[in-house]
C-alpha positions in Angstrom: -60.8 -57.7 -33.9 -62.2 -54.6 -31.9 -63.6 -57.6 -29.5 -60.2 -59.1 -28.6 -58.9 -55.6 -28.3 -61.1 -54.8 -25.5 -60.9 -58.0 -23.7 -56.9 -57.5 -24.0 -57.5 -54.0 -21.9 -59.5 -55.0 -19.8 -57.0 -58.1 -18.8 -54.8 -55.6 -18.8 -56.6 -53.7 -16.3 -57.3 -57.1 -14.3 -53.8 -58.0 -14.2 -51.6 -54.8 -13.5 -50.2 -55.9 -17.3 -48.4 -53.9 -19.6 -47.4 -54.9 -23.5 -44.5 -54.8 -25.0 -44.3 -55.4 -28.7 -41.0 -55.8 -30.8 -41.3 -53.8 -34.3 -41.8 -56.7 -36.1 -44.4 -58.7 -34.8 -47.8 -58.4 -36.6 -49.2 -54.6 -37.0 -52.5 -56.3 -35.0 -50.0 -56.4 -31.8 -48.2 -53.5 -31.9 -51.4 -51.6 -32.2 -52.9 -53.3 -28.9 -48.9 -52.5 -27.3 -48.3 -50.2 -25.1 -44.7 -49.5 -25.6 -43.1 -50.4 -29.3 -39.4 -50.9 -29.6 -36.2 -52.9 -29.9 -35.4 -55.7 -27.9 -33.5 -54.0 -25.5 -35.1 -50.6 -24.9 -38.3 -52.5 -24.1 -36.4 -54.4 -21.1 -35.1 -51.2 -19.9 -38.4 -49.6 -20.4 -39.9 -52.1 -18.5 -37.9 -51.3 -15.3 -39.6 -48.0 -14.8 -43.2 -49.2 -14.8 -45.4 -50.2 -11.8 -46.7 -53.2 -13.7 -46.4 -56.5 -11.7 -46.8 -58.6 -15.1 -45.0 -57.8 -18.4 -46.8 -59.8 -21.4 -43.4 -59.5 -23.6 -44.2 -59.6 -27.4 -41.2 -60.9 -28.9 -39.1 -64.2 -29.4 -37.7 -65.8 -26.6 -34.2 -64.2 -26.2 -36.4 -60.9 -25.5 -38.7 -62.3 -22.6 -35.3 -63.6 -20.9 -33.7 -60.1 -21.2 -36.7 -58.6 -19.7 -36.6 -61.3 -16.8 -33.0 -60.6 -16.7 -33.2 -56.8 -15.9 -37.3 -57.2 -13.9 -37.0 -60.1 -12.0 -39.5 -59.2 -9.3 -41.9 -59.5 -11.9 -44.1 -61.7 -14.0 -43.0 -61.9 -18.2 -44.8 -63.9 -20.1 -44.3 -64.7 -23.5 -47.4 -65.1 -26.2 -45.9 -67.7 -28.0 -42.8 -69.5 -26.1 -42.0 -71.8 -29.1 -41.3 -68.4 -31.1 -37.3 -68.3 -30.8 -34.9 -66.7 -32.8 -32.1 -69.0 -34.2 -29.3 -66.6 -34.3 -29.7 -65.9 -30.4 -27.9 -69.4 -30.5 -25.5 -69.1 -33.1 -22.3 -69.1 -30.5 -21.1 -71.9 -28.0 -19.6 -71.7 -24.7 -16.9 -74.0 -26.0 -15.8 -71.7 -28.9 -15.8 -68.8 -26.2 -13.5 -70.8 -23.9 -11.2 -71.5 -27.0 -10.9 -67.8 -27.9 -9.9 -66.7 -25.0 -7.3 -69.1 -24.7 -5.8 -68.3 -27.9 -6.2 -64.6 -27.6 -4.6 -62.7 -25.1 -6.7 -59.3 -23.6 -9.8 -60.9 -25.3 -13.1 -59.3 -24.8 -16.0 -61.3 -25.4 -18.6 -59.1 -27.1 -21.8 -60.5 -27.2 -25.3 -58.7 -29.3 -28.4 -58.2 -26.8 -30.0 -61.0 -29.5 -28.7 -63.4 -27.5 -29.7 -66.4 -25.4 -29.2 -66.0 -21.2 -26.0 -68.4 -21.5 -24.4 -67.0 -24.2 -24.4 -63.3 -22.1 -23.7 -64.9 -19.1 -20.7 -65.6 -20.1 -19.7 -62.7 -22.0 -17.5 -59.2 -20.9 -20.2 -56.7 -22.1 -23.4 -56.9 -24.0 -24.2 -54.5 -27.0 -27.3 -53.5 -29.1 -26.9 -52.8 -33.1 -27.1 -49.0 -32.0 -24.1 -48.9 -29.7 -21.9 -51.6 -30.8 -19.5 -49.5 -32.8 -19.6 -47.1 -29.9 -19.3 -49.3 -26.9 -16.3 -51.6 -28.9 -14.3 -48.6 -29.7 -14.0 -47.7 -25.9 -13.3 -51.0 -25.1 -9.0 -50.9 -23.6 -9.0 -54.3 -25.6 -7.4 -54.7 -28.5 -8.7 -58.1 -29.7 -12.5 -58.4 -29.6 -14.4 -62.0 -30.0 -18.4 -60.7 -31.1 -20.9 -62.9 -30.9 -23.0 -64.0 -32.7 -24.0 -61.8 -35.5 -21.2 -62.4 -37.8 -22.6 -59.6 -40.2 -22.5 -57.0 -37.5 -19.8 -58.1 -35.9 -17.9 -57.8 -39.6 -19.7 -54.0 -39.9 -18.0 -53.0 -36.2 -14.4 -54.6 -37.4 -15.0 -51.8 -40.7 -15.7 -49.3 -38.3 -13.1 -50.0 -35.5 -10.0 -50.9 -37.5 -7.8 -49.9 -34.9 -9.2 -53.5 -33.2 -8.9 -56.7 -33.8 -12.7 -58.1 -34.2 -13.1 -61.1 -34.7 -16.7 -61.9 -35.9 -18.9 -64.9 -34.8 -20.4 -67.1 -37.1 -24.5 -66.3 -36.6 -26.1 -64.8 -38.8 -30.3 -63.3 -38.9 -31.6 -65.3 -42.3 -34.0 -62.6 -42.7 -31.3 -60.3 -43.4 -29.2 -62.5 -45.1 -31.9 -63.0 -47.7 -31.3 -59.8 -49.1 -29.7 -59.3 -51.6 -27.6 -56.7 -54.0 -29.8 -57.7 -57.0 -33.3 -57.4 -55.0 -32.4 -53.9 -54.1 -31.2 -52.5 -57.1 -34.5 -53.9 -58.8 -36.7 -52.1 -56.5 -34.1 -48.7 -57.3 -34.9 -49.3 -61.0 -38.5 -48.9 -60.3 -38.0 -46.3 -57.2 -34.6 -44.1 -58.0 -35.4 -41.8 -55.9 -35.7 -43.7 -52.8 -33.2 -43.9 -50.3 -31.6 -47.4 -49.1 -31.7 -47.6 -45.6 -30.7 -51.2 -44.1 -30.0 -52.6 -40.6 -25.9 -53.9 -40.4 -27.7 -57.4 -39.8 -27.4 -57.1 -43.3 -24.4 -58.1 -45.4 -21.3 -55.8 -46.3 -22.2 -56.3 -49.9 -25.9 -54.9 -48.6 -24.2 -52.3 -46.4 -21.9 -51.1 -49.6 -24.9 -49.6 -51.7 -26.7 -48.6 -48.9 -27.6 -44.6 -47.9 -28.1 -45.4 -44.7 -27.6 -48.0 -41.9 -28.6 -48.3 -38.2 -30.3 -50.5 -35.7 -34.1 -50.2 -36.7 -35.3 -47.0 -34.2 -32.4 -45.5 -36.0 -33.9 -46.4 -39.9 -37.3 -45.0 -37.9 -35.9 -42.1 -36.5 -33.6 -41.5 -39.8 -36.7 -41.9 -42.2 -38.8 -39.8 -40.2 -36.2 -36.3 -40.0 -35.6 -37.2 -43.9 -36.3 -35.2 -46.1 -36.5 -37.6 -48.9 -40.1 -38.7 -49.6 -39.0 -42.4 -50.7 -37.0 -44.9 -48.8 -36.3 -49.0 -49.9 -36.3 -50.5 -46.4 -34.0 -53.5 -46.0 -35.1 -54.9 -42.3 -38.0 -57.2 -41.4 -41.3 -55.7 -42.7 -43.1 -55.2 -39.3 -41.0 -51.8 -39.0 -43.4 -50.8 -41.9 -46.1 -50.1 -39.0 -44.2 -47.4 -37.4 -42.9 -46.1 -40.3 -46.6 -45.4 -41.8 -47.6 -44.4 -38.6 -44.9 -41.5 -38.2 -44.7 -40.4 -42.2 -48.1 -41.1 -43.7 -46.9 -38.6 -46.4 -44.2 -41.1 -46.9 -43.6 -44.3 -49.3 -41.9 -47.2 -47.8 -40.7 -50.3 -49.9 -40.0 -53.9 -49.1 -36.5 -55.4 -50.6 -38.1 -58.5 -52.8 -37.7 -61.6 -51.1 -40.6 -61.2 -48.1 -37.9 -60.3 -45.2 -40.5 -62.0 -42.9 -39.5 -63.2 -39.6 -41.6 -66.5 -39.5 -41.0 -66.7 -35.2 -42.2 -62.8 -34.9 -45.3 -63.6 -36.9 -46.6 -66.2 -34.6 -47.1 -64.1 -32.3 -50.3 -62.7 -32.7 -53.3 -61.1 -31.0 -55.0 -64.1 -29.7 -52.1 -65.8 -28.4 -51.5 -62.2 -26.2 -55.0 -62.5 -24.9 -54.5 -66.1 -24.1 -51.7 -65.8 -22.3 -52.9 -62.9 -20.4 -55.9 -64.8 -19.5 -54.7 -67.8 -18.4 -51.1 -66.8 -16.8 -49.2 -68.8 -19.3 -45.9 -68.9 -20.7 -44.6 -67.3 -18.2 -40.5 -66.6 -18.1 -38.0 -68.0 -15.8 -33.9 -67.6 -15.7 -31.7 -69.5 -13.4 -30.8 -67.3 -10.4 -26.6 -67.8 -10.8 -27.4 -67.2 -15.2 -29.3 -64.2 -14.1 -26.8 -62.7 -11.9 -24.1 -63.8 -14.4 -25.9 -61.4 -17.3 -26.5 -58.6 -15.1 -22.7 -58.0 -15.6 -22.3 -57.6 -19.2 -25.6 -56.2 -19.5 -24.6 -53.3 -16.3 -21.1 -52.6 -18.3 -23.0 -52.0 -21.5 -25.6 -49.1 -19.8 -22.1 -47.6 -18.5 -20.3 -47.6 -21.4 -22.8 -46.7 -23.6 -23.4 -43.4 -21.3 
C-alpha cells in the first residue's frame, strides 16, 4: 500500500496533478486525496488550483462538473464505467412537458446530475442550499430534478411553492429504513440520528438531524453528543473518525454501500495517472449551456 502511495505522489509531482476524492469512495483514496468533499465543492475547489490535470475521484456526473466549471484543464476519472444511476433519473422530454403545463416554471435540477440534464435546467442546487436557493426563487411552481426524496424534503420546507418532485431516487438511501434505525437505537439510545434528505420522509421523520453530508460532518463534529447513527453512504465514516476519534459512529443495517464509489480504488488512480486515461470531455454548446444554471446557483446561494 505504502508503495502505490508513493508512486501516486510522485505522478502527481510528474504531472502538475491534484486528487480529488468524494467522501465515499474507499478510505485508501481519500487518504492519498488532496482535497475531500462533496461533489460540488470539489469542482469549485478545483478552480482555484494551478494544477493542469485534475485526477477526479468520483462517479461520472462529478468528473463532468469539474470539466464543466475547469475546462482548460485535464480531469480524468479512475474508473469511467463508475456512474451514478440517479444522475439520470430525469428526461429532457418530461422537462419539455412541465413547462408546458406549468406556467412560471423553474426547472430545479441537483448538482447529482448528468451534463444534459443541467443544461437544460434554470438553476442547479446542492443538498446544502436547495431549501435556500428554491425559496428565493420569484417562481411559484418549481419542477426538481431528479431526487424525488429531496425534492419532496424542499416542498416540506418551502410550502409557500409549488415543488413538484422528480421521480430519481439514490438506492443507497432508499435502503434505509425506519425499522433498521430504530434497531441500531435499541442497542445505541443515546446516539443521535443524523441522515442526508436523500433519504426518505419516513427516514427524515425520526431523524435529529439532516443535512447534505459536510453538514452531518460538520454537525457531528461541534456535537456535543458522543454517539451518532449515521444514515448516508459509509465512506463518510473516514472523516468522521478522522475529526472525532473520541467519537462512535454507526452504520444503519443494510450496508449503505455505494457499489459505483467503491470501484474506485487506489490502483485504478495510479493507473490513470500513469497512463493519461479516462480522461473527461463535454460538448462545447452542453458546457456552455450548464455554465448557466450552475453561475445562477453560486449567485443565489451568496
Amino acid at each position: 500500500m505504502n508503495q502505490i502511495y508513493e508512486e501516486i505522489q510522485e505522478l502527481k509531482r510528474e504531472h502538475n496533478a491534484v486528487i480529488l476524492a468524494h467522501y465515499y469512495v474507499p478510505e485508501e483514496v481519500q487518504k492519498c486525496a488532496d482535497y475531500i468533499g462533496d461533489s460540488f465543492y470539489l469542482s469549485k475547489i478545483a478552480t482555484t488550483l494551478d494544477a493542469s490535470t485534475i485526477v477526479f475521484a468520483g462517479v461520472t456526473f462529478m468528473g463532468e462538473s469539474a470539466k464543466i466549471l475547469n475546462p482548460e484543464k485535464n480531469v480524468l476519472l479512475p474508473m469511467p464505467e463508475a456512474d451514478c444511476s440517479m444522475a439520470h433519473m430525469a428526461s429532457a422530454a418530461k422537462i419539455k412537458e412541465m413547462r408546458e403545463k406549468y406556467e412560471d416554471l423553474a426547472v430545479v435540477c441537483y448538482i447529482n446530475s448528468t451534463a444534459e440534464l443541467k443544461s437544460l435546467s434554470d438553476i442547479c442546487v446542492t443538498s446544502a442550499n436547495a431549501v435556500k436557493i428554491v425559496k428565493s426563487l420569484p417562481n411559484h411552481n418549481i419542477y426538481f430534478i431528479p431526487d424525488g426524496n429531496l425534492g419532496s424534503y424542499v416542498a416540506e420546507q418551502v410550502p409557500e411553492k409549488n415543488v413538484i418532485p422528480g421521480e430519481g431516487y439514490c438506492y443507497v438511501h432508499k435502503e434505509v429504513t425506519k425499522e433498521s434505525i430504530e434497531a441500531v437505537k435499541k442497542l445505541h439510545p443515546e446516539a443521535e440520528v443524523l441522515v442526508h434528505p436523500e433519504c426518505r420522509a419516513e427516514i427524515l421523520a425520526v431523524s435529529d438531524f439532516i443535512g447534505s453530508t459536510s453538514a452531518i460532518i460538520n454537525y457531528a463534529t461541534e456535537s456535543p453528543k458522543k454517539e451518532f447513527i449515521i444514515g448516508t453512504e459509509n465512506g463518510v465514516f473516514y472523516k468522521l473518525k478522522e475529526a472525532n476519534p473520541d467519537k462512535s459512529f454507526y452504520p444503519v443495517a443494510g450496508g449503505q454501500t455505494c457499489a459505483s464509489m467503491k470501484e474506485v480504488t487506489l490502483e485504478r488512480v495510479r493507473d490513470c495517472l500513469k497512463n493519461h486515461t479516462g480522461e473527461v470531455f463535454v460538448d462545447s454548446k452542453v458546457q456552455e449551456a450548464c455554465l448557466i444554471p450552475l453561475a445562477r446557483m453560486l449567485e443565489a446561494g451568496k
